[in-house]
OpenMM code with the backbone's topology and positions (N, CA, C; nanometers):
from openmm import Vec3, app, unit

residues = "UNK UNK UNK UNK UNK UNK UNK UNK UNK UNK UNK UNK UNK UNK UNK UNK UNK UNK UNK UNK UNK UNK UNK UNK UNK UNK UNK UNK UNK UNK UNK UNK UNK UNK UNK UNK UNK UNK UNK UNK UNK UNK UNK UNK UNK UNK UNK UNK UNK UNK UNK UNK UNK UNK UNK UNK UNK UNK UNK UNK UNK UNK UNK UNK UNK UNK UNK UNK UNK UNK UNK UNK UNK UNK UNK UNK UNK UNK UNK UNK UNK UNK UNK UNK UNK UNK UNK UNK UNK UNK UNK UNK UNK UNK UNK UNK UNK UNK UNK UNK UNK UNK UNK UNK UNK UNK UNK UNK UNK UNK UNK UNK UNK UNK UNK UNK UNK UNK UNK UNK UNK UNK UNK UNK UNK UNK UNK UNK UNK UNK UNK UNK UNK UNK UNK UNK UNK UNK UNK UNK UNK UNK UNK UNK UNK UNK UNK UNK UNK UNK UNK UNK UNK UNK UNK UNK UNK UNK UNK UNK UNK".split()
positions = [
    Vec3(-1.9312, 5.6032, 8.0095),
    Vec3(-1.9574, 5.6481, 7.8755),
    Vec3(-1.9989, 5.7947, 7.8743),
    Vec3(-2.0032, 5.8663, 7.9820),
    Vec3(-2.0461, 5.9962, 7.9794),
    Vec3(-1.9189, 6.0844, 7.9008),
    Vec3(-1.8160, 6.0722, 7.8910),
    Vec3(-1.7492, 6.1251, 7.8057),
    Vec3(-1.7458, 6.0904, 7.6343),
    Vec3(-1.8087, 5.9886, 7.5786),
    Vec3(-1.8010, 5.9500, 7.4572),
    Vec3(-1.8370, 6.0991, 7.3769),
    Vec3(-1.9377, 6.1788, 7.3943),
    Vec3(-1.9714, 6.3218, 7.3662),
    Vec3(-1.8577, 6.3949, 7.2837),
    Vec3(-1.7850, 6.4020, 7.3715),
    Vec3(-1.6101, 6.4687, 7.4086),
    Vec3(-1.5764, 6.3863, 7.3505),
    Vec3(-1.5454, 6.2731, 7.3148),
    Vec3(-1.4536, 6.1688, 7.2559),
    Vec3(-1.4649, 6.2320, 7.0766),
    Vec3(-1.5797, 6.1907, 7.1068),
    Vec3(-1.6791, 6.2163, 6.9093),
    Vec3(-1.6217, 6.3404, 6.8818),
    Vec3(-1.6475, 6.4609, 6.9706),
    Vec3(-1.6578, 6.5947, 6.9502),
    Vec3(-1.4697, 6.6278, 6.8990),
    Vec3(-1.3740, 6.5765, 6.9235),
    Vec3(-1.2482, 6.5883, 6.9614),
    Vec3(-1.2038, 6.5119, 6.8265),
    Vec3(-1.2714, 6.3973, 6.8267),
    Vec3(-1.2326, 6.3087, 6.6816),
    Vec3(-1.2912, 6.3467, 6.5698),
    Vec3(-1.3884, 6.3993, 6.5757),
    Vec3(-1.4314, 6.4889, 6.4311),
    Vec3(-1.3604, 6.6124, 6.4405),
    Vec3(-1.3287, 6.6608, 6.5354),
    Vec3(-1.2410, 6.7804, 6.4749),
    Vec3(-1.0873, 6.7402, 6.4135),
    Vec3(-1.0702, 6.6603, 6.5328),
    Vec3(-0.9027, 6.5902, 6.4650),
    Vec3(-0.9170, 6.5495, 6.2631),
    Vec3(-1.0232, 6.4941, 6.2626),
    Vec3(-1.0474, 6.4465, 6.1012),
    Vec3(-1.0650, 6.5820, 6.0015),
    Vec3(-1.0778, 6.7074, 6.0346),
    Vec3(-1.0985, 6.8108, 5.9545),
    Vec3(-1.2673, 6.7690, 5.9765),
    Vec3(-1.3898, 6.7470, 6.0200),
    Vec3(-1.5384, 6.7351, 5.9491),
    Vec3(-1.5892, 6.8337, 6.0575),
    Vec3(-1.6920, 6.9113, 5.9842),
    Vec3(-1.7792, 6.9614, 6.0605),
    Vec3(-1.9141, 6.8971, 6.1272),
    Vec3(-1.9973, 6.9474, 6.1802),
    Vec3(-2.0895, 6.8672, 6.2270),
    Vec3(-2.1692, 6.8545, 6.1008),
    Vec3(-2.2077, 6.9260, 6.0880),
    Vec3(-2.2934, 6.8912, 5.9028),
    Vec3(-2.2280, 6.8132, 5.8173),
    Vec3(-2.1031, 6.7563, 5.7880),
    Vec3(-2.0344, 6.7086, 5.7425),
    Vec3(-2.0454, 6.5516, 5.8029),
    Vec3(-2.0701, 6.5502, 5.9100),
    Vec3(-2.0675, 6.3974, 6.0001),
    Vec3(-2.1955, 6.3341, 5.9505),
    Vec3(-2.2798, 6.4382, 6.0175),
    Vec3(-2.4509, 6.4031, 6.0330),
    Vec3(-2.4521, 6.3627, 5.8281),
    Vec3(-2.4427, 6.4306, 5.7945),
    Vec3(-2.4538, 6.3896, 5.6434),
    Vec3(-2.4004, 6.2559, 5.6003),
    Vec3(-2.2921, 6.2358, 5.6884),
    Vec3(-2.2482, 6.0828, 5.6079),
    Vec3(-2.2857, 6.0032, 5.6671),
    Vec3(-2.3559, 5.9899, 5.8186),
    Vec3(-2.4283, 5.9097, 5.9079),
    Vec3(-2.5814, 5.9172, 5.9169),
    Vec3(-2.6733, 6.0294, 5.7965),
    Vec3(-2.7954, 6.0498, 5.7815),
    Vec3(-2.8580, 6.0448, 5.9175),
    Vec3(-2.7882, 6.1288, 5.9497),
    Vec3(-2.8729, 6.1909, 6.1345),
    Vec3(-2.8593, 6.3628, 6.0837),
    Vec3(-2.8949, 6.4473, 6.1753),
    Vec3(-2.9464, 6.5799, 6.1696),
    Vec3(-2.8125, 6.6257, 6.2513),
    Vec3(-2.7542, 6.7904, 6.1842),
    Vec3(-2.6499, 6.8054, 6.2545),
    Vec3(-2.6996, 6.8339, 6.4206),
    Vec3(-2.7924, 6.8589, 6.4277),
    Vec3(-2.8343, 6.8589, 6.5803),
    Vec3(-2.8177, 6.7731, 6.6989),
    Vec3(-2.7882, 6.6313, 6.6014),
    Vec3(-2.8402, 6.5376, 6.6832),
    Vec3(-2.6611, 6.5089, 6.7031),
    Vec3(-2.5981, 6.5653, 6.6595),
    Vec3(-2.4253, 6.5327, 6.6312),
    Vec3(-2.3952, 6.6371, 6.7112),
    Vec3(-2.4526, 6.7974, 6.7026),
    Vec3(-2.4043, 6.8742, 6.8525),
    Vec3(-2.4466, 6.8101, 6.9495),
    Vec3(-2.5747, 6.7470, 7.0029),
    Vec3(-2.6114, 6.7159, 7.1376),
    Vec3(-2.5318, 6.5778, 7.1556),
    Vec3(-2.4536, 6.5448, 7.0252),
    Vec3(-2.3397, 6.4090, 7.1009),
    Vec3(-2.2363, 6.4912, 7.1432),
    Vec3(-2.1852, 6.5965, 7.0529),
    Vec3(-2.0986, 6.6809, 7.1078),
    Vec3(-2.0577, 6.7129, 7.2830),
    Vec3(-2.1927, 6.7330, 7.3236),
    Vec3(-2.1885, 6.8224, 7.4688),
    Vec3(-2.2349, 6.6837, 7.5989),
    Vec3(-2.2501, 6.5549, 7.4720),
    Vec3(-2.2712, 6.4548, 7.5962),
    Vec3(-2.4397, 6.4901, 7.6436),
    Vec3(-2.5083, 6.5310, 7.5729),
    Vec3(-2.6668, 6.5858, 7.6212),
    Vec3(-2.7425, 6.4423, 7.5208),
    Vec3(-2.7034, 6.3663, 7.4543),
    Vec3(-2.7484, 6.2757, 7.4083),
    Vec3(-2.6018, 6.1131, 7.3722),
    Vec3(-2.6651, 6.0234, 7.2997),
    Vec3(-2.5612, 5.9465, 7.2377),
    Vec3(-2.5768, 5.8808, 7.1278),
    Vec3(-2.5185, 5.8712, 7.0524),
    Vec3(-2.5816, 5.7882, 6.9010),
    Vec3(-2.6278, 5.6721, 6.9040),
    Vec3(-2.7256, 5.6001, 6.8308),
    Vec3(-2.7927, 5.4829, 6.8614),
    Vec3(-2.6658, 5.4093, 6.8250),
    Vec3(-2.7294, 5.2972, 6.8694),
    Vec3(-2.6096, 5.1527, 6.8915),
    Vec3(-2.5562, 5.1473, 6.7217),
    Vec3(-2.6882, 5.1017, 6.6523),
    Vec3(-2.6809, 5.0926, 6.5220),
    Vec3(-2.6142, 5.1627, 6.4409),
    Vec3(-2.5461, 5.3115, 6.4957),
    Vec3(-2.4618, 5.3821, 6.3717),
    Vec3(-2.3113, 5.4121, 6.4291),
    Vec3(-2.2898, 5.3414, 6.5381),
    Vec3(-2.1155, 5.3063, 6.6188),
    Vec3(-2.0533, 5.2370, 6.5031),
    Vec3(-2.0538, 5.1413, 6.4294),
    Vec3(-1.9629, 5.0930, 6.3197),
    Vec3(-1.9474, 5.1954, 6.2419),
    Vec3(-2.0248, 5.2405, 6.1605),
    Vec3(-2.0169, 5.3797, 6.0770),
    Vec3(-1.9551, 5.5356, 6.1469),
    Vec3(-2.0233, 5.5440, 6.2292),
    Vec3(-1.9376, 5.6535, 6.3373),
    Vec3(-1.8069, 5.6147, 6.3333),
    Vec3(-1.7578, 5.5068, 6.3863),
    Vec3(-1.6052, 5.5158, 6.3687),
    Vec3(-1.5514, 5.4827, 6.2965),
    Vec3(-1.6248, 5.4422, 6.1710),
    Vec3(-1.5296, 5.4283, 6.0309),
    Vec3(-1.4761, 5.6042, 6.0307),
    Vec3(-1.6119, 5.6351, 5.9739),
    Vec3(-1.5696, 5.8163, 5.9815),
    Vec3(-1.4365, 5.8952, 6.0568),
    Vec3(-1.4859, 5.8405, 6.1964),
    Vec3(-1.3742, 5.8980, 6.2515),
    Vec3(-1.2394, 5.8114, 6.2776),
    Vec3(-1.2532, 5.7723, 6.1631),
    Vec3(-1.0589, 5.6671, 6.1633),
    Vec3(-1.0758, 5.5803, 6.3028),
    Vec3(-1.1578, 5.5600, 6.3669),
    Vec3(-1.1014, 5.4846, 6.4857),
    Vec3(-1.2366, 5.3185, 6.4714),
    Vec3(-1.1908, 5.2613, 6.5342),
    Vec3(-1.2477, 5.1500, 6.6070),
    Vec3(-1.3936, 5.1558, 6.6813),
    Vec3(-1.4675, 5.0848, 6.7037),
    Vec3(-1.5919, 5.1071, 6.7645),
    Vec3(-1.5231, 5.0858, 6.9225),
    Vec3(-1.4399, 5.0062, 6.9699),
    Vec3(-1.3662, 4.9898, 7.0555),
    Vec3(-1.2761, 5.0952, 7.1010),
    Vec3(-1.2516, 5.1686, 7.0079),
    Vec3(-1.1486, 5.2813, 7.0889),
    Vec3(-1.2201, 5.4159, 7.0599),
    Vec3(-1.3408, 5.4174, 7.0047),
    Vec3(-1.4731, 5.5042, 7.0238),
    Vec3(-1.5350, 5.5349, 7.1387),
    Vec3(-1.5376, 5.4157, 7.2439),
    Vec3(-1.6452, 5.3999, 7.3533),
    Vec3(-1.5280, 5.3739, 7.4602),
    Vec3(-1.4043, 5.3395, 7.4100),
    Vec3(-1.3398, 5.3602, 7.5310),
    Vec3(-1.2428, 5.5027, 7.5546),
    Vec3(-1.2598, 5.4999, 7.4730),
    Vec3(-1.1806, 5.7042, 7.4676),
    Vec3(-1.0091, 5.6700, 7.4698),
    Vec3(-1.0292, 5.5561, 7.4201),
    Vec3(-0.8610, 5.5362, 7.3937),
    Vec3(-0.7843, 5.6248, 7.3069),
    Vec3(-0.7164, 5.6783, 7.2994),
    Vec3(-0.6409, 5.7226, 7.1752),
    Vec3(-0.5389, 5.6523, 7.0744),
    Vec3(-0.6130, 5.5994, 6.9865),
    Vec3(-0.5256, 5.4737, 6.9026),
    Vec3(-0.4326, 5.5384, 6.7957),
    Vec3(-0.3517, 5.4624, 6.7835),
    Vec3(-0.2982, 5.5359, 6.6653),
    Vec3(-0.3146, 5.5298, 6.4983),
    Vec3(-0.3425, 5.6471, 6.4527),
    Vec3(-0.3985, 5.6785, 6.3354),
    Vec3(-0.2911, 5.7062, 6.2248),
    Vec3(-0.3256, 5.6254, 6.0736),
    Vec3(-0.2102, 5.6903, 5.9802),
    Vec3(-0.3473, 5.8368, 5.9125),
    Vec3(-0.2516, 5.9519, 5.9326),
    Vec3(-0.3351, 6.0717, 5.8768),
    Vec3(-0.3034, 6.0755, 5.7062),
    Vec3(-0.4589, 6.0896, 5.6547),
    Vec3(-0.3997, 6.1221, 5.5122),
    Vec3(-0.2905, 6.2250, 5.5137),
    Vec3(-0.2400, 6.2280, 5.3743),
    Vec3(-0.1499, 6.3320, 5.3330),
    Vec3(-0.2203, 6.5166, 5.3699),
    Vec3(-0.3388, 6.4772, 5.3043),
    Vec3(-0.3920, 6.6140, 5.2729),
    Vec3(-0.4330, 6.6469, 5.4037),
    Vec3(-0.4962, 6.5711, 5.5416),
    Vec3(-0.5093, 6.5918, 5.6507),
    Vec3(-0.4075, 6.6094, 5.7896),
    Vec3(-0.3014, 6.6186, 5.7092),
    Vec3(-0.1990, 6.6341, 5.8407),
    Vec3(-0.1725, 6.7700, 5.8543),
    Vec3(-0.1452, 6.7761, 6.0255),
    Vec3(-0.0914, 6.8989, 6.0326),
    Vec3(0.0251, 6.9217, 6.0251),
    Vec3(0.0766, 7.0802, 6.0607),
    Vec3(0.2297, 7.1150, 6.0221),
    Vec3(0.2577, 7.0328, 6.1423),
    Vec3(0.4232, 6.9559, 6.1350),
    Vec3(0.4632, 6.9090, 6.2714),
    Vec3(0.5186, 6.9888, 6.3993),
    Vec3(0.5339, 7.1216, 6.3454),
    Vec3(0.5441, 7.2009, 6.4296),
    Vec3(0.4340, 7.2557, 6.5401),
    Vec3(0.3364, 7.2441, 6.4803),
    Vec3(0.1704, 7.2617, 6.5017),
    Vec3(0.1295, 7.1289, 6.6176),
    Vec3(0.2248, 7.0323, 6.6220),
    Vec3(0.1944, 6.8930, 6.7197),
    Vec3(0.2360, 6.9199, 6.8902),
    Vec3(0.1539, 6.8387, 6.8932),
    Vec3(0.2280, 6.8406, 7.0431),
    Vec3(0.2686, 6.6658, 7.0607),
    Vec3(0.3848, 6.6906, 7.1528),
    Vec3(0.4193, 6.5846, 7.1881),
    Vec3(0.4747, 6.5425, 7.3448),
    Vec3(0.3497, 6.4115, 7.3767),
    Vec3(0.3401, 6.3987, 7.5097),
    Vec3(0.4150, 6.3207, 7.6162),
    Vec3(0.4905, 6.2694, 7.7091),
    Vec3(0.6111, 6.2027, 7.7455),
    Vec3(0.4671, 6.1914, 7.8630),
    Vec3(0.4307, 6.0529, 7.9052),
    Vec3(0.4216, 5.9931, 8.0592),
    Vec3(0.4534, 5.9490, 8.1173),
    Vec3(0.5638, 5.9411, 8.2578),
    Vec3(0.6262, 5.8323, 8.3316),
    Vec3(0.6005, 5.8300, 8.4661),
    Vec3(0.5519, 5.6756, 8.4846),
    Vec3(0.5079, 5.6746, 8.6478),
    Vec3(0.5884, 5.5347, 8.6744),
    Vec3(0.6311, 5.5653, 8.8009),
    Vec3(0.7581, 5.4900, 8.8758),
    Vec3(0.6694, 5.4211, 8.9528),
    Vec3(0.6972, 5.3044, 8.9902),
    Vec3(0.5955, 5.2586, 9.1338),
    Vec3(0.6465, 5.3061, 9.2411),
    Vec3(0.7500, 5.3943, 9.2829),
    Vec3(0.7304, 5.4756, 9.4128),
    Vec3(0.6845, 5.6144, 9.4115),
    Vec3(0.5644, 5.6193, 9.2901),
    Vec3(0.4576, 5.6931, 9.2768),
    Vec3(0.5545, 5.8563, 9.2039),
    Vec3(0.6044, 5.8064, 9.1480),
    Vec3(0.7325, 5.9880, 9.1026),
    Vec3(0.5982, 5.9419, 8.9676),
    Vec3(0.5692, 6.0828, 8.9377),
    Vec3(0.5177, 6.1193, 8.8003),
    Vec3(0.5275, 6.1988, 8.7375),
    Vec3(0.5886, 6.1991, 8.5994),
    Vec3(0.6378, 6.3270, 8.5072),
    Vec3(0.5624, 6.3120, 8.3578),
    Vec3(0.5007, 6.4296, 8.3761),
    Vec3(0.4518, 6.4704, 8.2233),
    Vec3(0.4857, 6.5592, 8.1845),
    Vec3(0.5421, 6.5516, 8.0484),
    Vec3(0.6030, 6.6734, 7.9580),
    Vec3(0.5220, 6.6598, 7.8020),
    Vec3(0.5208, 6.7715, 7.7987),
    Vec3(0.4546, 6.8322, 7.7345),
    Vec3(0.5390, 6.9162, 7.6190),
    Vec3(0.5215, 6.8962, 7.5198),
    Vec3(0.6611, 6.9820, 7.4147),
    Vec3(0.5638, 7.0006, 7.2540),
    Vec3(0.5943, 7.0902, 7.2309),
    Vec3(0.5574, 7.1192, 7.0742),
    Vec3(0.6717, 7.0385, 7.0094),
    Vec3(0.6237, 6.9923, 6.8744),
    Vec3(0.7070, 6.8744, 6.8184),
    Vec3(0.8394, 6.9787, 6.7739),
    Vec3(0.8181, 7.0492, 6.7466),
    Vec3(0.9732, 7.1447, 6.7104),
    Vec3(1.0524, 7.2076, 6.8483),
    Vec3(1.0275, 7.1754, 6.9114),
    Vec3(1.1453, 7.1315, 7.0255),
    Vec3(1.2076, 6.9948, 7.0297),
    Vec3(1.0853, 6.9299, 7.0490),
    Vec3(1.1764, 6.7768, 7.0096),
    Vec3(1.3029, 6.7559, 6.9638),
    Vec3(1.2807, 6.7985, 6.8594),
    Vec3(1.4266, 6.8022, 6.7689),
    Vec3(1.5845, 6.8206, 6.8208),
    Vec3(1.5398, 6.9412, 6.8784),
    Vec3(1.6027, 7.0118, 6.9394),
    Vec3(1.6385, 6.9238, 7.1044),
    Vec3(1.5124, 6.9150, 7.1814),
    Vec3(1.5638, 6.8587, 7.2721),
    Vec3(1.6372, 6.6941, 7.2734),
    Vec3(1.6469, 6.6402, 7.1232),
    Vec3(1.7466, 6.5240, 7.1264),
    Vec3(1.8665, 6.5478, 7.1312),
    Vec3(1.8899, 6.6781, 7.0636),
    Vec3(2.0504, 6.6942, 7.0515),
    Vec3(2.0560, 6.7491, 7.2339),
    Vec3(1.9888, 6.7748, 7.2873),
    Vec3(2.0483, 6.8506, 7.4407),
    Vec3(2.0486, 6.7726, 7.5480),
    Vec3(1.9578, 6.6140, 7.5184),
    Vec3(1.8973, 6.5060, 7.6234),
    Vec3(2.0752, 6.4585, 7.5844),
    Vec3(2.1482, 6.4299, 7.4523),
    Vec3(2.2587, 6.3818, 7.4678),
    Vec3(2.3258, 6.4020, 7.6053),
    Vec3(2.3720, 6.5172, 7.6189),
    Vec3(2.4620, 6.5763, 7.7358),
    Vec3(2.4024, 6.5943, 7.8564),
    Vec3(2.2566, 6.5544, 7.9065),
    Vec3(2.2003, 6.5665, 8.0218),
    Vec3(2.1955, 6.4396, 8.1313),
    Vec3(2.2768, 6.3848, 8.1826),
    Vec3(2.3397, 6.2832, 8.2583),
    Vec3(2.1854, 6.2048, 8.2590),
    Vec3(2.1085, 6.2402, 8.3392),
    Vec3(1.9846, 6.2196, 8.3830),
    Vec3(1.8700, 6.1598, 8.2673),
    Vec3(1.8742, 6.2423, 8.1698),
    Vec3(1.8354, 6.1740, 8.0489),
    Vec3(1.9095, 6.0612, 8.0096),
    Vec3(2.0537, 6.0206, 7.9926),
    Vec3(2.1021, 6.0006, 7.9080),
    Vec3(2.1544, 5.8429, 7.9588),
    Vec3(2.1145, 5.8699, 8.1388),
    Vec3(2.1534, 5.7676, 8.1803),
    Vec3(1.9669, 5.6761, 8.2515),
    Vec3(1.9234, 5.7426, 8.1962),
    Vec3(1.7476, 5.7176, 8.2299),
    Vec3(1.7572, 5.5270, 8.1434),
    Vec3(1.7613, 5.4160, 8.1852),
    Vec3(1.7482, 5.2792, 8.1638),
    Vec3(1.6070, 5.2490, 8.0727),
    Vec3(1.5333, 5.3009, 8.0821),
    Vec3(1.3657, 5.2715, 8.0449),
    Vec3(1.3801, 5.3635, 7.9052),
    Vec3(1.4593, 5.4968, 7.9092),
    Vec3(1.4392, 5.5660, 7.7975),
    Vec3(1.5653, 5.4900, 7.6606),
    Vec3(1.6306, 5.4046, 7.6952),
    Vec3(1.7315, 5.3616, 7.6057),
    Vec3(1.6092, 5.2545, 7.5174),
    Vec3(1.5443, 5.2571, 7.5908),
    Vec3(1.4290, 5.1343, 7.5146),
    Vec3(1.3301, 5.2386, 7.4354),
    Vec3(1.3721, 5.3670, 7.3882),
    Vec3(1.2293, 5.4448, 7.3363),
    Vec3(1.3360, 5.5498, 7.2110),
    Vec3(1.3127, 5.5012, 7.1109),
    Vec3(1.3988, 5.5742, 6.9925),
    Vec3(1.3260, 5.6383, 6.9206),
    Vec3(1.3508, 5.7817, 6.9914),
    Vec3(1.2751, 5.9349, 6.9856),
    Vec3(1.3010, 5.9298, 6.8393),
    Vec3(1.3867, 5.9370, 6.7652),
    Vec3(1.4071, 5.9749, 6.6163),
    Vec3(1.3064, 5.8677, 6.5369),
    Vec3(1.2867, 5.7443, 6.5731),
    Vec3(1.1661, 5.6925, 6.5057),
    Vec3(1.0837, 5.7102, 6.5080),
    Vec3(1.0532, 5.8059, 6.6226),
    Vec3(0.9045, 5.8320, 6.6278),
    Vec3(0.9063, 5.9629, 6.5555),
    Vec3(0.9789, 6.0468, 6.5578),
    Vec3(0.9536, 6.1574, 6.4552),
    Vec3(0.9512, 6.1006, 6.2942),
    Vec3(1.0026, 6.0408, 6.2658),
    Vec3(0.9772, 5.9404, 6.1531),
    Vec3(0.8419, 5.8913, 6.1211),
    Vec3(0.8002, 5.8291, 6.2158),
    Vec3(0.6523, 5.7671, 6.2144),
    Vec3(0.5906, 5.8956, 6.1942),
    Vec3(0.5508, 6.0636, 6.3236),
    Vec3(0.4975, 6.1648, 6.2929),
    Vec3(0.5274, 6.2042, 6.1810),
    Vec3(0.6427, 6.2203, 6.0875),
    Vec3(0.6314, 6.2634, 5.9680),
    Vec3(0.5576, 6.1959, 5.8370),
    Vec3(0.5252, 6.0711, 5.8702),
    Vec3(0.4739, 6.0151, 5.8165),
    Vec3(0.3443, 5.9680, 5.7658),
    Vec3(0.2989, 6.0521, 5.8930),
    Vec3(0.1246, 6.0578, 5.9150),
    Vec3(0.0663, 5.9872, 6.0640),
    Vec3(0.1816, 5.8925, 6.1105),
    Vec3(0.0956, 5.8494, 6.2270),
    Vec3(0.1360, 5.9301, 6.3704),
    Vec3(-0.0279, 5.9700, 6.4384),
    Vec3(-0.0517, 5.9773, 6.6176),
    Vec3(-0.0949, 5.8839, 6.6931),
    Vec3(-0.1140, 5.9313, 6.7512),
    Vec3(-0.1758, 5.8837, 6.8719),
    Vec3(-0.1048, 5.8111, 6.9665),
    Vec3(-0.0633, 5.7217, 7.0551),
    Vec3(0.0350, 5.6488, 7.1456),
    Vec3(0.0687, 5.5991, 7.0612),
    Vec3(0.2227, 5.6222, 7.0135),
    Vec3(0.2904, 5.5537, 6.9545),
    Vec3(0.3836, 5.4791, 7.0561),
    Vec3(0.3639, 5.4878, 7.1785),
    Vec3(0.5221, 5.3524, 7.2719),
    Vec3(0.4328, 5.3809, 7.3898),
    Vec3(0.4370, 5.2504, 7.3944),
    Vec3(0.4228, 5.2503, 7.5622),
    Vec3(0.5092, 5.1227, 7.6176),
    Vec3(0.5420, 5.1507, 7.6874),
    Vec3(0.6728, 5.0461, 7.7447),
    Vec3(0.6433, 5.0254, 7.9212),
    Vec3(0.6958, 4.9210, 7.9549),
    Vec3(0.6763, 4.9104, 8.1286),
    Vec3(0.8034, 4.8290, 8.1518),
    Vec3(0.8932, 4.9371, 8.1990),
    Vec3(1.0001, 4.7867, 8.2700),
    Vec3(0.9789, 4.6707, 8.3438),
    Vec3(1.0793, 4.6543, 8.3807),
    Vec3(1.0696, 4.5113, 8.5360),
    Vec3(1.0718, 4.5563, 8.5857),
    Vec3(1.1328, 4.6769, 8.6153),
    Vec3(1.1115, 4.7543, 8.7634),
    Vec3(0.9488, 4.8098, 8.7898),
    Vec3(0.8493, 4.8205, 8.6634),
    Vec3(0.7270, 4.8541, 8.7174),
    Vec3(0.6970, 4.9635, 8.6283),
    Vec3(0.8096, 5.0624, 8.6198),
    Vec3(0.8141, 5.1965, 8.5741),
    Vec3(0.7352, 5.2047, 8.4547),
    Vec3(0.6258, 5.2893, 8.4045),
    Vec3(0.5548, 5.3404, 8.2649),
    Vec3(0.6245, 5.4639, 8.2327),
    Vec3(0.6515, 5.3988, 8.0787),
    Vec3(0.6223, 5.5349, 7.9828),
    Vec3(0.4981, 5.5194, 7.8458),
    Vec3(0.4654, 5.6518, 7.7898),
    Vec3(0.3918, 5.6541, 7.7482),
    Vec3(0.4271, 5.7782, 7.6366),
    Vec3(0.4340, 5.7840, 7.4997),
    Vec3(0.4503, 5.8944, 7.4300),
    Vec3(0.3226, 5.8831, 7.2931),
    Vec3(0.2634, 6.0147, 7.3728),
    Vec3(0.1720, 6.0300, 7.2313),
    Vec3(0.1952, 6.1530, 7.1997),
    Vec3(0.1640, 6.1777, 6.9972),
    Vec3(0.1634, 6.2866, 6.9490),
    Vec3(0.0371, 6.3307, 6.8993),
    Vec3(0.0009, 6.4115, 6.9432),
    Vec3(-0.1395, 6.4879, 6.9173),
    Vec3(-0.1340, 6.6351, 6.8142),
] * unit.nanometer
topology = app.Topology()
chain = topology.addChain("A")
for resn in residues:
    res = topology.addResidue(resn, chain)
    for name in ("N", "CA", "C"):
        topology.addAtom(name, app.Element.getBySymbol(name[0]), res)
């Protein structure tokens, strides 16, 4: 739990709130919301349901630093260009690839994954339909939107942040 600090600190910014803005709707002192910030303290037990109403998440994916996926209001989304979007794949003979892309490549890199043998003949990725998920991001939702595991073992993992 030594990261929950960082968890809080990361999810109130994702929500647009400032620390005065938190502490106010949880009637704690913004002080006591920086020193959750830096992990130098932690919020009593008693205000975790309310804490993560606030911050769109779960008391469960609060304390586990999961990243769940969130529908963003209208007025709180960012530009999708402004996103990032994350690709994880681990093979069980230990190969690991993370990519990393601003969501306005995406786009772009569907029309170019067509003609790239390697992409195109990738078995695990025929199971992951990139254009729905820009669908879903336009729509308001992040966070892991697919995670998939073949029979062969292999993970993927795509979140948009």
């Amino acid at each position: 739990m030594n990261q929950l600090g960082k968890h809080i600190a990361a999810l109130r910014k994702q929500r647009g709130l400032t620390q005065e803005a938190l502490a106010e709707a949880l009637g704690v002192s913004p002080q006591a919301v920086s020193k959750w910030g830096t992990d130098n303290s932690c919020p009593d037990i008693s205000l975790l349901p309310k804490l993560a109403a606030e911050l769109g998440v779960t008391v469960d994916a609060l304390l586990s630093g999961n990243a769940p996926v969130q529908l963003v209001p209208q007025e709180q989304r960012k530009n999708i260009n402004e996103m990032m979007f994350r690709v994880t794949v681990d093979s069980p003979q230990g190969d690991k690839v993370r990519v990393n892309l601003p969501m306005g490549l995406v786009k772009v890199g569907l029309e170019i994954a067509k003609f790239v043998p390697q992409a195109k003949d990738a078995e695990i990725l025929n199971h992951i339909d990139i254009e729905q998920i820009l669908l879903m991001v336009d729509s308001g939702m992040i966070g892991k939107l697919v995670e998939v595991e073949a029979a062969d073992g292999t993970c993927v993992e795509v979140v948009v942040e």
